[in-house]
C-alpha positions as CSV (number, residue, x, y, z in Angstrom):
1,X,92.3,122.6,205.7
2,X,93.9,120.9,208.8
3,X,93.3,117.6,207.1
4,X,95.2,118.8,204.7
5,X,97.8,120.7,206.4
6,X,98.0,116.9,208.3
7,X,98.9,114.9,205.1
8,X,101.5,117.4,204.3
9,X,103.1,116.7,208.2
10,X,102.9,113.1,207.3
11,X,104.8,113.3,203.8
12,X,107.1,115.2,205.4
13,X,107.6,112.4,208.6
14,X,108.3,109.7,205.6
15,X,112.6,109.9,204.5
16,X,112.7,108.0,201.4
17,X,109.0,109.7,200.3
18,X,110.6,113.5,201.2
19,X,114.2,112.4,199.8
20,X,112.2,112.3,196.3
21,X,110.6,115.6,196.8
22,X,113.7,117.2,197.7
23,X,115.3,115.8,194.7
24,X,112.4,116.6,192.3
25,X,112.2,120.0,193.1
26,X,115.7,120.3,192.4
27,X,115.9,118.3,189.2
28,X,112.6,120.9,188.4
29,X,114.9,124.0,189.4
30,X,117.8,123.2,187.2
31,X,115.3,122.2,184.3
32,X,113.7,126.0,184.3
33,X,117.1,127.8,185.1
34,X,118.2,126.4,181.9
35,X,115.4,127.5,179.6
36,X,116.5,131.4,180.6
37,X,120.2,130.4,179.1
38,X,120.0,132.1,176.0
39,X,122.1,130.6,173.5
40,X,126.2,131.7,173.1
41,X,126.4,134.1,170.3
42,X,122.5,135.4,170.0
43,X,121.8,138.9,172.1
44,X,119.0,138.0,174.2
45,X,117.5,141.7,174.2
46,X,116.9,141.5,170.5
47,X,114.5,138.7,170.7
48,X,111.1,140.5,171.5
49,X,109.6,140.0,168.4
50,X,110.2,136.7,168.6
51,X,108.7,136.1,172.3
52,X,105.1,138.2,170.4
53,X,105.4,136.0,167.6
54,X,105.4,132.5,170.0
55,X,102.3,133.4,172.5
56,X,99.8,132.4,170.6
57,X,99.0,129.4,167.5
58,X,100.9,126.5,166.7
59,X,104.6,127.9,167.9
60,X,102.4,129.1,171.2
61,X,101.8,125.3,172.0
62,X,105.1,124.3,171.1
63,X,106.9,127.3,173.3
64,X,104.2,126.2,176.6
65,X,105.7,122.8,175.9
66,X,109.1,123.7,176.0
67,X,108.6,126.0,178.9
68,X,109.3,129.4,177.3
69,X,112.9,128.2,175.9
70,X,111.4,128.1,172.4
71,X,111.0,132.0,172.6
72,X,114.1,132.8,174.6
73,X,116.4,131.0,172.1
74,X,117.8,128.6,175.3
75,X,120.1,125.9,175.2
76,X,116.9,123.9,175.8
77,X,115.1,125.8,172.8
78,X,114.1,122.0,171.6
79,X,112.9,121.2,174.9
80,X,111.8,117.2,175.9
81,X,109.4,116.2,172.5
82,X,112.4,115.2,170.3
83,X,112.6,112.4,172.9
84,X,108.5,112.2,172.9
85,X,108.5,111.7,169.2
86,X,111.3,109.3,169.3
87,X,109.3,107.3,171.7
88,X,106.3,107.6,169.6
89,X,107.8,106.4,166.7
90,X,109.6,103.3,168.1
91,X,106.0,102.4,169.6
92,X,104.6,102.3,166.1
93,X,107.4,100.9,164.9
94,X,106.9,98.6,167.6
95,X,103.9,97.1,165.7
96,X,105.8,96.4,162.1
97,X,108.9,95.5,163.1
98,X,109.3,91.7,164.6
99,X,113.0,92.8,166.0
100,X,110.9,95.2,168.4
101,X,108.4,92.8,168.6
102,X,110.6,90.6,170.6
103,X,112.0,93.3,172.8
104,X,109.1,94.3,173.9
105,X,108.6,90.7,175.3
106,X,111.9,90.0,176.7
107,X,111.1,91.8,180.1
108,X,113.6,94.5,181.8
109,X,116.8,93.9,179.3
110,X,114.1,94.5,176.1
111,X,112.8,97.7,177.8
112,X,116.3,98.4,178.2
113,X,117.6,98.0,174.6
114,X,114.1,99.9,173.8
115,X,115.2,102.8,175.9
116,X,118.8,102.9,174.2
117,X,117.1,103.1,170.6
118,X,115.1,105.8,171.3
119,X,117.8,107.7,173.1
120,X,119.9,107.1,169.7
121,X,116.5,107.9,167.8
122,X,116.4,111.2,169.5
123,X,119.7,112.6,169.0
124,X,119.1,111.9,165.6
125,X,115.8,114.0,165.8
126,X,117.6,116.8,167.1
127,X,120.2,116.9,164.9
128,X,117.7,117.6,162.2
129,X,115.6,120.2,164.1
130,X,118.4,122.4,165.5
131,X,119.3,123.8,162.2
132,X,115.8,124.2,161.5
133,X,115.4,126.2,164.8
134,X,118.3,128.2,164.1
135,X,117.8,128.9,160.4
136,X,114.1,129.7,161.2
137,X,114.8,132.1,164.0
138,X,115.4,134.5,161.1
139,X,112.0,134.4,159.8
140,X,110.2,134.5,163.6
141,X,110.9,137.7,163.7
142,X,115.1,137.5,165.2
143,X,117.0,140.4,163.1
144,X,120.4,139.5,161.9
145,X,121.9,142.1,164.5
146,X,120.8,139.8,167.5
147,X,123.2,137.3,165.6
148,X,126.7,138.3,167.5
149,X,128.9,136.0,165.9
150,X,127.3,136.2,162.2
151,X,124.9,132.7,160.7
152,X,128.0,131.3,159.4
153,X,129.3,128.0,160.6
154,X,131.3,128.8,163.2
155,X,127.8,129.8,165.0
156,X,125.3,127.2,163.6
157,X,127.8,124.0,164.8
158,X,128.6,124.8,167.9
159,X,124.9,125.9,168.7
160,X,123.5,122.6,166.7
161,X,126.0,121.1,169.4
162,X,124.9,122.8,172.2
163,X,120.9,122.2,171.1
164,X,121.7,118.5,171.2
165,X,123.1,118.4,174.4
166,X,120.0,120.7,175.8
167,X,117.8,117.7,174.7
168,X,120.1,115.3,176.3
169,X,120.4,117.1,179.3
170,X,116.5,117.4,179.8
171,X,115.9,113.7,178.7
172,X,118.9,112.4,181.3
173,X,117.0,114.7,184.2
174,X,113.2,113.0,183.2
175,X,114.9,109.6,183.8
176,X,116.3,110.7,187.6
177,X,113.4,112.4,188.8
178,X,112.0,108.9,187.7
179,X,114.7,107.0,189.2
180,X,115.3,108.7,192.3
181,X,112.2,111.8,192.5
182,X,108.7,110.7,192.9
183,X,108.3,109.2,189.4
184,X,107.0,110.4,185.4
185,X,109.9,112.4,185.0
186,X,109.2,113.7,181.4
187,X,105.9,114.5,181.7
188,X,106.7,116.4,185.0
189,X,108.9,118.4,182.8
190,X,106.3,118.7,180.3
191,X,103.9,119.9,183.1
192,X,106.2,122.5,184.6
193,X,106.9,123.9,181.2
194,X,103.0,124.6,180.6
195,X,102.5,126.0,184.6
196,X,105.2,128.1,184.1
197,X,103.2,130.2,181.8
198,X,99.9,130.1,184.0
199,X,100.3,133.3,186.2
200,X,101.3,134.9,183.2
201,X,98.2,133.8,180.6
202,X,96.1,134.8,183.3
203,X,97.3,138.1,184.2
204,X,97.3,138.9,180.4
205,X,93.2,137.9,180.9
206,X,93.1,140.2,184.0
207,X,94.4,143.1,182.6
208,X,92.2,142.6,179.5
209,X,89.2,141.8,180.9
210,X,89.1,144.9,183.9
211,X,91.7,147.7,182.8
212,X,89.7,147.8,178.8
213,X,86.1,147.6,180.8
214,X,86.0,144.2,178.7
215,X,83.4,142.5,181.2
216,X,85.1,143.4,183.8
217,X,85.5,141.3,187.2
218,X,82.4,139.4,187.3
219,X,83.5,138.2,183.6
220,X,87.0,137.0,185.3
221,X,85.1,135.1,188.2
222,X,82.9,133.2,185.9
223,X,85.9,132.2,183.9
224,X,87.3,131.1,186.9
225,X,84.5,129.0,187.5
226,X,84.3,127.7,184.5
227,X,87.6,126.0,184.0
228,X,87.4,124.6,187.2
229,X,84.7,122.7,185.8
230,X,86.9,121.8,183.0
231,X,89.3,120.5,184.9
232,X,86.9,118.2,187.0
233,X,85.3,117.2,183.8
234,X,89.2,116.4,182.4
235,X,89.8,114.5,185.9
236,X,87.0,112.3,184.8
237,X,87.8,111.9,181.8
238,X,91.1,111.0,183.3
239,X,90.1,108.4,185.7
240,X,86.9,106.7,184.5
241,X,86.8,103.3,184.0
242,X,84.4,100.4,182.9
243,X,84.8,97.5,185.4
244,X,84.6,93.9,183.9
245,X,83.8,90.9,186.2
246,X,86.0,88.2,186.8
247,X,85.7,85.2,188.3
248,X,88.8,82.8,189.4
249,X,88.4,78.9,190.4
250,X,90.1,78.1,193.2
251,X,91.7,74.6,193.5
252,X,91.7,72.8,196.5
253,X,92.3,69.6,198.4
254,X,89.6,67.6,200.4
255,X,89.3,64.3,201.5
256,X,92.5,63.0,199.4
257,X,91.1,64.4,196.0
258,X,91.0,68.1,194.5
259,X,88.2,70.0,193.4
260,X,87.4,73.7,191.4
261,X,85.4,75.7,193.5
262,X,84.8,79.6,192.9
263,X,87.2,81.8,194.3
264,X,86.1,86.0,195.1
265,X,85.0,87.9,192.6
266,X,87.4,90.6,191.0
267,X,87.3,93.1,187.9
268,X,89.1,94.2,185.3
269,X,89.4,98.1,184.8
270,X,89.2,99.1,181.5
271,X,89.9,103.1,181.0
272,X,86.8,105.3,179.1
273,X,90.3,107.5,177.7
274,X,93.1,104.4,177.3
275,X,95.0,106.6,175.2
276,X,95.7,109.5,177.4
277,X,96.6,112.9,175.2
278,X,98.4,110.8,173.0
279,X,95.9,111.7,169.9
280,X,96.1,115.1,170.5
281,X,99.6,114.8,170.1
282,X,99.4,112.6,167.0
283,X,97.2,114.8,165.2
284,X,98.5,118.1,166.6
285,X,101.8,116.9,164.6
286,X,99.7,116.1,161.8
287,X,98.0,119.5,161.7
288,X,101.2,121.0,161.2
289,X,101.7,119.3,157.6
290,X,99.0,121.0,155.6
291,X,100.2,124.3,156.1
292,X,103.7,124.0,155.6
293,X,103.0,121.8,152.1
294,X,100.5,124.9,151.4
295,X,103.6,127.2,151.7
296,X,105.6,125.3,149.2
297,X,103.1,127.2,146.4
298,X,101.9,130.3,145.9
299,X,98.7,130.0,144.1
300,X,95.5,131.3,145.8
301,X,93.8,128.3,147.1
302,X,97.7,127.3,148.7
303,X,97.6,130.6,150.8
304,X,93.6,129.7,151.6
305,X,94.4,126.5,153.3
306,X,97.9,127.8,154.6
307,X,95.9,130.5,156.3
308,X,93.0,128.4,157.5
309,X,95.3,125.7,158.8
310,X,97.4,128.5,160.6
311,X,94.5,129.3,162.7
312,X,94.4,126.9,165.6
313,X,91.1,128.7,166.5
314,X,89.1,128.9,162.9
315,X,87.0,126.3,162.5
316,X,88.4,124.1,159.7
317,X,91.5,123.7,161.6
318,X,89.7,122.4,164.8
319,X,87.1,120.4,162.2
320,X,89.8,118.6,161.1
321,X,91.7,118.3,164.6
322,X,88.5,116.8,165.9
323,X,87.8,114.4,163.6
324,X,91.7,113.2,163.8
325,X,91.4,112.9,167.5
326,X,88.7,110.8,167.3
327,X,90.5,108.5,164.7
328,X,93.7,108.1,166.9
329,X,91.9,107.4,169.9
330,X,90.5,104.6,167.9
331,X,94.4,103.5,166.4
332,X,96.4,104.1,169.8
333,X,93.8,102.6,171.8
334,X,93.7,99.7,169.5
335,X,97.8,99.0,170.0
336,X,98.3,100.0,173.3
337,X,95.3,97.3,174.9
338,X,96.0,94.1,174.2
339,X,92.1,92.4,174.7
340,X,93.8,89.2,173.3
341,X,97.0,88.8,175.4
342,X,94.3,89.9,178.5
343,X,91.9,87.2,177.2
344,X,95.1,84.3,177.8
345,X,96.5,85.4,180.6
346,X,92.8,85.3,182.1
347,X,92.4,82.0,181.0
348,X,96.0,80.3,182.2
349,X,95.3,81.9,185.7
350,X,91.9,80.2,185.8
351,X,89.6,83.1,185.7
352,X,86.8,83.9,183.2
353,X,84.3,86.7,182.3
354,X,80.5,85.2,183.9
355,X,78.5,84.1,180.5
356,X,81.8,84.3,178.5
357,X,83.9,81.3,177.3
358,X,87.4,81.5,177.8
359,X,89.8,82.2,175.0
360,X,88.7,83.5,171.4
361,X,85.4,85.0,172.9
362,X,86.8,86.4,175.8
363,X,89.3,88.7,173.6
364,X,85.9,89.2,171.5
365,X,84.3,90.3,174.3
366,X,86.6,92.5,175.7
367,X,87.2,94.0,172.1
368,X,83.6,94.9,171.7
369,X,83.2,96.5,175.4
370,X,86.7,98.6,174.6
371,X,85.4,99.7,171.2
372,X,81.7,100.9,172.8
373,X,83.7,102.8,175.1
374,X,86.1,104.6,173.1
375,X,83.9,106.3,171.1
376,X,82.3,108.6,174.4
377,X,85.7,108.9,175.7
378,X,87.2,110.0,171.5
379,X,84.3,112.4,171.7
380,X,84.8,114.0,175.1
381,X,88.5,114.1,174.3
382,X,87.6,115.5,171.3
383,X,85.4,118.3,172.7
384,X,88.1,119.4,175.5
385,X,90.8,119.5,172.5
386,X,88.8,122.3,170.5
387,X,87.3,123.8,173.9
388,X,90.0,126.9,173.4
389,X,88.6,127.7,170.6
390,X,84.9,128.0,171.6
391,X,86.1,130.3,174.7
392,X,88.4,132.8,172.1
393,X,85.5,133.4,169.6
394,X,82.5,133.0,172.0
395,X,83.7,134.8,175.1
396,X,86.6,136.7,173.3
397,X,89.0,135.7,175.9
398,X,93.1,136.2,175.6
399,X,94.5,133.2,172.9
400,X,97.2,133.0,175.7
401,X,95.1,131.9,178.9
402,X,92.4,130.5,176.8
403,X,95.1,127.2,175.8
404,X,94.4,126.4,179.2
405,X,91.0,125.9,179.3
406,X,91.8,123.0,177.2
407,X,93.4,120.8,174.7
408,X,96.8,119.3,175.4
409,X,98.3,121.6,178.1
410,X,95.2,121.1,180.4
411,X,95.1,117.2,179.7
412,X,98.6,117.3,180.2
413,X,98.6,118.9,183.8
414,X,95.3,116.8,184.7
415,X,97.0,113.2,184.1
416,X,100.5,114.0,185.1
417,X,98.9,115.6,188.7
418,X,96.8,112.6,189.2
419,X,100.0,110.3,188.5
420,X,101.9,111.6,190.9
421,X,99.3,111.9,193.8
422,X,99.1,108.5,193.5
423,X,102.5,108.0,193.8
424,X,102.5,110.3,197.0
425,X,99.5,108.4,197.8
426,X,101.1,104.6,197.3
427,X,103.8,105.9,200.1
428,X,101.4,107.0,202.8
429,X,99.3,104.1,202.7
430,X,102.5,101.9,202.7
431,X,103.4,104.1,206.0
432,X,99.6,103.2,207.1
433,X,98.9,107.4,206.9
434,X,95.8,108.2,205.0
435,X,96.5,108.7,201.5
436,X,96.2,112.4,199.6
437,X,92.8,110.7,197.2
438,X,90.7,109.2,199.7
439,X,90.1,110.4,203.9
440,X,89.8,108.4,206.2
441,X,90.5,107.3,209.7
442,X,94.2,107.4,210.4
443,X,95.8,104.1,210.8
444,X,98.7,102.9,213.3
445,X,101.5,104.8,212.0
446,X,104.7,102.7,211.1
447,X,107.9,105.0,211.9
């Protein structure tokens, strides 16, 4: 504890490192004022129904990821994943289209013109989804009294307006706690969205567990335990890696002529999960098309698989959900590590695998070691995706509290934690303190 209490002296001793905080944290408070902003027109006392009908299935993970503003009809009701699914998009677009292609090689002013096509991408995602969100607030539950100023138009534009510029808003304060806060703005979003609804998931689990003599304490305790072990098991799913050799030679001068000779030995991480939750979020956006194209008819075996597929804890929906996590693992994994473009840059810097030729059989190589280790990591990622569900029908814990004990929101608050202690971390070692991941022996300190 005093080692601790010690780091947090020295983070607080380093300007620039506590300037970001300070601005974070305030960037953070503005984000979660807004989601309480109910939207102009709507009475905010008459939406009940509609916070029941969004704490559990798929509109329960969408409302953790917005951060409750799905349920309290806010101005940021849409939340940050328009702009996620914009980026997703133009990064598989990015693989088609040779105009991206070359953008995505031209350095800073590509990632720039990237950046200004998903923003434009985005508004045009929103644009579609806000009268969705508006027109389906009717049908979650919203009566038409909560509706002040009538559905008509002179309430859907302004509010389709209004939903926009929540998006916007959100995206534009991602990018400053990037610019100027401690770094992965959007995801920190993401994560405070989800955290928000901790204390209340687990007191939810509390009450049901001790006031309906439903295990009582002991029950509570070994859940406790439990996802703590999740969450060390997510950490290394997080952070393991499989280290590749490499060798460098080193070119000299002696005696008026040059001459190769072996420089130090150094390795090439490559991560068991290289993916991140990105396939939980491909196919959790996939899951939600067999249900609504079941709702389009209303023969018998239509409502069967609307209703199986509507269940994010039955077993055919998290069948399916497995064995699509597993396949986009495999895809996103495949575009997003480049074993070819690592295999030439190895080989113009001089360095080569030991017992590998350079080139062609290097990118071989490198494929065939990636490929063997995606599958564990697909499978583990796999396992902690349907891991809520196992909890809810084996332990008959709260739907609520058990979405933490897996899936997206706990991968989510796993990797974006991590990235930003090493960003705290990169700061204190750079002020020669010992960093937050590793103790050690304090070095001289650097004012």
């Amino acid at each position: 504890m005093k080692k601790f209490l010690e780091t947090l002296s020295n983070i607080w001793k380093i300007e620039e490192l506590k300037s970001r905080i300070v601005v974070t944290l305030g960037l953070l408070l503005v984000y979660r004022f807004g989601t309480q902003i109910v939207l102009p027109g709507v009475d905010s006392v008459q939406l009940a129904e509609l916070s029941s009908k969004t704490d559990t299935g798929l509109l329960g993970i969408l409302n953790a990821f917005t951060g409750g503003a799905f349920a309290n009809a806010s101005v940021f009701a849409l939340g940050i994943m328009p702009y996620i699914s914009a980026s997703i998009v133009v990064q598989l677009m990015g693989i088609a289209i040779p105009y991206l292609q070359k953008l995505q090689k031209e350095g800073e002013s590509g990632r720039k013109t990237i950046n200004q096509i998903t923003r434009w991408l985005t508004i045009a995602i929103c644009v579609v989804q806000a009268p969705a969100y508006l027109y389906g607030l009717g049908a979650l539950g919203v009566p038409d009294s909560a509706f002040l100023l009538g559905k008509g138009l002179d309430f859907i534009i302004p509010s389709v307006i209004i939903l926009v510029t929540g998006t916007i808003f959100a995206m534009w304060l991602g990018e400053k706690i990037t610019d100027k806060g401690i770094g992965n703005g959007i995801s920190l979003l993401i994560m405070v969205g989800i955290i928000a609804r901790l204390p209340q998931s687990f007191a939810q689990e509390f009450a049901s567990r001790v006031s309906e003599n439903n295990g009582g304490l002991m029950l509570v305790l070994i859940e406790l335990v439990i996802w703590f072990v999740v969450i060390l098991a997510s950490i290394m799913l997080v952070m393991a890696t499989r280290q590749i050799p490499v060798q460098y030679a080193r070119r000299t001068a002696s005696g008026g002529y040059e001459k190769n000779v072996f420089g130090s030995r150094q390795y090439i991480p490559l991560k068991l999960n290289a993916s991140g939750v990105m396939p939980i979020i491909f196919a959790q956006a996939i899951m939600f098309v067999p249900g609504a194209l079941a709702g389009l008819s209303n023969s018998e075996a239509a409502q069967s698989v609307k209703t199986a597929f509507m269940d994010i804890f039955g077993f055919w929906y998290n069948l399916v959900f497995a064995l699509l996590i597993i396949v986009f693992t495999y895809f996103y994994t495949a575009i997003t590590v480049p074993t070819n473009k690592m295999a030439d840059d190895l080989k113009r810097s001089g360095g080569f695998i030991p017992g590998i030729k350079p080139g062609k059989e290097t990118g071989d190589y490198l494929d065939r070691i990636m490929s063997l280790i995606t599958f564990p990591g697909s499978i583990f990622l796999a396992i902690i995706a349907i891991l809520p569900a196992f909890v809810v029908k084996i332990v008959g814990m709260q739907q609520g509290w058990a979405l933490f004990y897996g899936g997206t929101s706990l991968l989510i608050m796993v990797g974006v934690a991590i990235d930003t202690m090493q960003q705290v971390n990169s700061y204190l070692l750079n002020r020669h303190y010992d960093g937050l991941m590793k103790t050690g022996k304090n070095r001289k300190v650097v004012a």
